[in-house]
N, C-alpha and C positions, 0 to 999 in steps of 0.2 A: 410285691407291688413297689414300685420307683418311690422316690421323694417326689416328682413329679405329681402322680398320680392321687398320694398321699395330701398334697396339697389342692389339688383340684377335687378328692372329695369334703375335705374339711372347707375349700370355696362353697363348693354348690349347695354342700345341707346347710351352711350360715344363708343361705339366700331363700328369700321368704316366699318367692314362686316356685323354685325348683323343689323346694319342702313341699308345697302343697301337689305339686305333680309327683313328688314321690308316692307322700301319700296316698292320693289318689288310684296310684296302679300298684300298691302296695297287694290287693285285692284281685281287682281286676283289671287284663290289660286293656289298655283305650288307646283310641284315633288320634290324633291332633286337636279334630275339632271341638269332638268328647273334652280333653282335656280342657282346652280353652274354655268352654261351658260352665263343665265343672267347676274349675278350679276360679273361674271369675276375673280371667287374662285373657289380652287382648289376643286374636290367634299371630301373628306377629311375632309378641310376646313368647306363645308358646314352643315354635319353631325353634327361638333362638336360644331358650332354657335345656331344650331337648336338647339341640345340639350339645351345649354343654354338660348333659347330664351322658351324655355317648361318649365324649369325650374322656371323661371322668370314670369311663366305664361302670356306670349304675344300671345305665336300663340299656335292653337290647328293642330292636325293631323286628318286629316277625309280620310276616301277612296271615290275616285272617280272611277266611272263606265263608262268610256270610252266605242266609239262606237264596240272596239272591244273586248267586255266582260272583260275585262281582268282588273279589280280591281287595281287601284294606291295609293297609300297614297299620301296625297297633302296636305300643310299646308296653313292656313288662319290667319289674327290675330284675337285676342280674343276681344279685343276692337275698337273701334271705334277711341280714342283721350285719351288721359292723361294730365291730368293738375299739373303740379309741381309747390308745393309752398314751400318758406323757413319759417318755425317759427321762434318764437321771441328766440328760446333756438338755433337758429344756425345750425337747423335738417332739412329734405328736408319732406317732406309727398307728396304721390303721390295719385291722387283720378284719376279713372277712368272712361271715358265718353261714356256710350254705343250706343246713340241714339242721332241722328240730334236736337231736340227736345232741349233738355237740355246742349247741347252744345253755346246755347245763354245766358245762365246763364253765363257763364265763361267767354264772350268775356272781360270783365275789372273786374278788382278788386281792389279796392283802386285807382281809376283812371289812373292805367298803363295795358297796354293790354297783354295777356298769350298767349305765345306759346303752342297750342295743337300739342303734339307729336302725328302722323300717321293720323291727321287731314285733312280735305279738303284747 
């Protein structure tokens, strides 16, 4: 992952709507409009955090097939958990956790325990 990258998702999980859209599809993927409901933002709002959160490569767009043929877009996240650490130079590096599995590798490091962002 870029420092780019690295920095747009330390941006969008500090931001208090794009957290709650995480959230939210942490579970299960939703619409736009779904989201906006849910999550208690304007739909507007929710467009423009989306975009952000695609950006930042968190969550993907897939269409969903509803019983009534009628094809949805619905967003999901792209990961599983994130694990944020600081370097010795003062920089954040963000490594991504796809699979249950390897997510026990992370519970401690250096004998203090990690917060996995979008984790169980």
């Amino acid at each position: 992952m870029g420092e780019n990258n690295q920095r747009a998702f330390l941006d969008v999980v500090g931001d208090e709507d794009c957290a709650a859209i995480l959230d939210a599809i942490r579970e299960e993927s939703q619409t736009i409009p779904e989201l906006s409901d849910g999550c208690d933002i304007p739909l507007s709002t929710a467009y423009r955090k989306l975009k952000l959160l695609q950006e930042a490569d968190l969550v993907e767009e897939k269409n969903r097939l509803p019983k009534d043929c009628r094809p949805k877009n619905v967003y999901e996240l792209s990961f599983d958990a994130a694990v944020v650490t600081m370097g010795d130079d003062g920089g954040f590096e963000v490594e991504y956790v796809d699979s249950p599995p390897k997510r026990a590798a992370y519970e401690r490091v250096g004998g203090q325990p990690l917060s996995l962002v979008g984790g169980d």
